[in-house]
N, C-alpha and C positions, 0 to 999 in steps of 0.2 A: 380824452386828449388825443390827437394827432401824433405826438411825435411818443417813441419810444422811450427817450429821452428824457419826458419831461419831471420823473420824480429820483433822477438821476442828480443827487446834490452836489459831487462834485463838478459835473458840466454847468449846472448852474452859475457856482461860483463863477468858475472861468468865465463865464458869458458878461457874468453880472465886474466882472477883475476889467476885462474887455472895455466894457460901458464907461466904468471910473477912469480908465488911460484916456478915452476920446477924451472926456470934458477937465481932466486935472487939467491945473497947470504945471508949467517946467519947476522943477526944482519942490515941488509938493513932498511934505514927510509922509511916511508913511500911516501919521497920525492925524496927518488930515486929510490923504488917500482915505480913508476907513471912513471919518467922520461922512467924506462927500459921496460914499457908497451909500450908507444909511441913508442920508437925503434925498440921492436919487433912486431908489428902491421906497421911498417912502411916497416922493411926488409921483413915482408908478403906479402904486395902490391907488394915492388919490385920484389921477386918469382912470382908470380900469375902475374904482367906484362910481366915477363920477356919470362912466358910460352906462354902467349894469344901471343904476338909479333912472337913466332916460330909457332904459330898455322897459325897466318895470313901468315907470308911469305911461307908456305907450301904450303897454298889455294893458290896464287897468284903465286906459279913459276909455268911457263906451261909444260903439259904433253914433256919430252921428249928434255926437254933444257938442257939436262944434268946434271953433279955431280956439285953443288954450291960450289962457293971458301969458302965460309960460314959455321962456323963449328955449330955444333946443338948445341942449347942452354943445358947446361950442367943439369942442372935438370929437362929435360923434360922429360924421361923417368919414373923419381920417381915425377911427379906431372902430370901424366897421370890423373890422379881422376879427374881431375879438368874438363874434357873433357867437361863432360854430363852436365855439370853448365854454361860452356861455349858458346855449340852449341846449348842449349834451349833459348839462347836471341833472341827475336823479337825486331827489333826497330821501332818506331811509326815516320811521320813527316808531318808536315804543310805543306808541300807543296802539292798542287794538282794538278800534270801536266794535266787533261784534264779541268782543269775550265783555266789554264794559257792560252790554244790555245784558249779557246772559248772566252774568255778577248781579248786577240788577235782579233778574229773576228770582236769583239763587236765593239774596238777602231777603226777597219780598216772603217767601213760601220760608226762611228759616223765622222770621216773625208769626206768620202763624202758626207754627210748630211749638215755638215758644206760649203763644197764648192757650191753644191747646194742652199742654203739659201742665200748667199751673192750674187749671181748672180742677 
């Protein structure tokens, strides 16, 4: 991420307090203040999924397969920003494929130990 900021949860809030003031209306409780934050923190996810999803299926159609029946997700152009947020994710995982084959090994050579010793 770009900004300092951004695992910063109380500037969040604020941001996200900010966003609910634009679109209440006058005289809003404060219990449907809250309701219409949820909402739109939810319809945000669904924008920001909706772009990652036309991101991946770009990666994945191959050079030259030609024009997709598939029309471009409609606010992809105007949520372009979102790119550089996007394509700096690394993912981390438990698996180790070169200790899996050496485990492999291990088990192969502890079977015939075993057949060996019962003899």
């Amino acid at each position: 991420m770009e900004s300092s900021d951004y695992f910063n949860r109380g500037i969040k809030l604020r941001n996200w307090e900010e966003i609910v003031e634009i679109f209440r209306e006058a005289g809003d409780s404060e219990e449907k203040k809250k309701a219409l934050g949820i909402l739109l923190q939810k319809k945000w996810k669904g924008l920001r999924d909706g772009f990652v999803r036309e991101i991946k299926r770009k990666k994945t159609t191959p050079s030259g397969s030609g024009a997709s029946g598939k029309t471009k997700y409609i606010y992809f152009e105007r949520l372009k920003f979102l790119e550089r947020s996007i394509h700096n994710k690394t993912t981390d995982s438990n698996i180790n494929t070169t200790s899996a084959t050496a485990e492999e090994q291990d088990f192969s050579g502890d079977e015939e130990d075993v057949v060996r010793c019962s003899s």
